[in-house]
N, C-alpha and C positions, 0 to 999 in steps of 0.2 A: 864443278859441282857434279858430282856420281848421282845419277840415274837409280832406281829402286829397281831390278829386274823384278816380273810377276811372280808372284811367290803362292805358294796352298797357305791354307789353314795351318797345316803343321811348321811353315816357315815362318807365317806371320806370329803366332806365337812365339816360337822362338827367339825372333827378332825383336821383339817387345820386351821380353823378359831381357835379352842382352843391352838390351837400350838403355833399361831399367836400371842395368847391373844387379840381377835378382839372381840369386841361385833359384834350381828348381825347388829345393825343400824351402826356400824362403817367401817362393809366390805360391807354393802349396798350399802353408799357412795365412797366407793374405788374401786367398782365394775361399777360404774354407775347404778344401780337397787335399788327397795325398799326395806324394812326390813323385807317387807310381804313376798314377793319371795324368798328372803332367807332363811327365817323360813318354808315354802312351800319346798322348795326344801331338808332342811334339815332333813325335818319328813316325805318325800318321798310323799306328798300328792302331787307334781310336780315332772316330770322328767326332768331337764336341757339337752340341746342340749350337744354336746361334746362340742361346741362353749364357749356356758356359762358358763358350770364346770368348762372349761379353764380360763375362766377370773375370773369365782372367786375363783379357787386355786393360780394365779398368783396375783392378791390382797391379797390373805393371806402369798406371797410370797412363793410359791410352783408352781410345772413345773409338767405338764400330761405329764407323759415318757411313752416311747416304747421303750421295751428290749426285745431279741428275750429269747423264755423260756429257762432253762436250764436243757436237760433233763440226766440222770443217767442209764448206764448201769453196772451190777455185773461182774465182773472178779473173777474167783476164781483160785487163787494161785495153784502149785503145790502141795502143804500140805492141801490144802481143804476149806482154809483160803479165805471168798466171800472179796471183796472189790468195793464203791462206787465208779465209775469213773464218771465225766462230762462231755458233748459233749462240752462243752467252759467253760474255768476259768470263774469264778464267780466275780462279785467286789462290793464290799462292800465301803459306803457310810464313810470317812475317821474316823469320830466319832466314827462307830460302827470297821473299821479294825484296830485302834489303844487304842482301850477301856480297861478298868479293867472287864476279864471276870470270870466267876466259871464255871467252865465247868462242865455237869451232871456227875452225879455217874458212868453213863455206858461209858464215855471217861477216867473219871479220878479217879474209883473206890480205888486208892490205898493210894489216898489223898484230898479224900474228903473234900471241903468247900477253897479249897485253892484257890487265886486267883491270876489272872497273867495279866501282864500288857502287853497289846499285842504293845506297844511302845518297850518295851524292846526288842532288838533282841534276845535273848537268850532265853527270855520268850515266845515270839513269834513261837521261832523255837519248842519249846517244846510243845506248841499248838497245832502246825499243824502236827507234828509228830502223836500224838494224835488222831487228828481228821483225818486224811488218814489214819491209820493201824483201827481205833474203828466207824468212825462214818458213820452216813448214808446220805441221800443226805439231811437232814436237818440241819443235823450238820456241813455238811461241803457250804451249801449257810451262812449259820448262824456267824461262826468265818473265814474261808476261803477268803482273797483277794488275785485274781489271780496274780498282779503284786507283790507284799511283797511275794507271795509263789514262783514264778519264781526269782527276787531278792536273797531268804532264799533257792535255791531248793539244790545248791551242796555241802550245809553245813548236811543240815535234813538228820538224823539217819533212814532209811526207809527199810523195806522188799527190797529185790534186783528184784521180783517179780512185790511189788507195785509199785517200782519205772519205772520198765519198761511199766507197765498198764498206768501212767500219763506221760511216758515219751513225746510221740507225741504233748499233748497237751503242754506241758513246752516250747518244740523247737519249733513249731508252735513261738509260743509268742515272744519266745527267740533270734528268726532269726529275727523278724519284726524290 
């Protein structure tokens, strides 16, 4: 699964319309704007309003979100053992929480190049096993959706340690 490097305003545009498979004169038209603008804005020699980015991400059919951050504190185990926690489950966009992923060397060093289908429960569960005892807060926004991991939580194989570190946040979820 490729990672999204940080992108401006003028990539994200860009990468929306490519998404889209829009020419510029074609989301000009579906924006109400000209091709000039669009190409302005896309090479940053214009800054769009939030106004405008919104209208022309939502003509390339894409939505300007606001997610509150998700930030990670370390808990380290009685045996010495640090672990990733999150201040909120994390959710992942259904395509990428149900994907065929390879997970890196430093999760899955024992079976390198193997891939797992995060549709499958079982494969699923073995994921995130995974990525709660190995990975860090990239690994676990990256494969981690907090409702499949609350759904998958009283099956997973887990430290009795890490389990109590994310227990809060699970029952939080779990109670709603």
């Amino acid at each position: 699964m490729k990672e999204v490097p940080p992108m401006s305003v003028a990539r994200l545009l860009e990468a929306a319309r490519h998404l889209a498979g829009l020419s510029q004169d074609q989301l000009a038209r579906l924006a109400h704007t000209s091709r000039t603008a669009v190409s302005a804005y896309e090479n940053g020699r214009k800054k769009p309003t939030l106004d405008t980015a919104e209208r022309l991400l939502g003509a390339s059919g894409f939505d300007l979100d606001l997610r509150p951050r998700i930030t990670f504190r370390s808990v380290v185990s009685g045996r010495g053992r640090v672990y990733q926690v999150p201040d909120q489950l994390p959710s992942l966009p259904p395509q990428r929480a149900l994907a065929t992923v390879e997970l890196p060397l430093s999760l899955n060093w024992s079976q390198a190049g193997r891939e797992y289908r995060l549709m499958d429960r079982s494969e699923r569960a073995r994921v995130y096993e995974a990525v709660l005892r190995e990975g860090g807060p990239d690994d676990v926004l990256a494969y981690i959706d907090g409702v499949l991991l609350v759904d998958l939580w009283d099956e997973l194989l887990l430290p009795r340690d890490l389990r109590a570190a994310w227990a809060p946040l699970i029952s939080k979820l779990a109670a709603a």
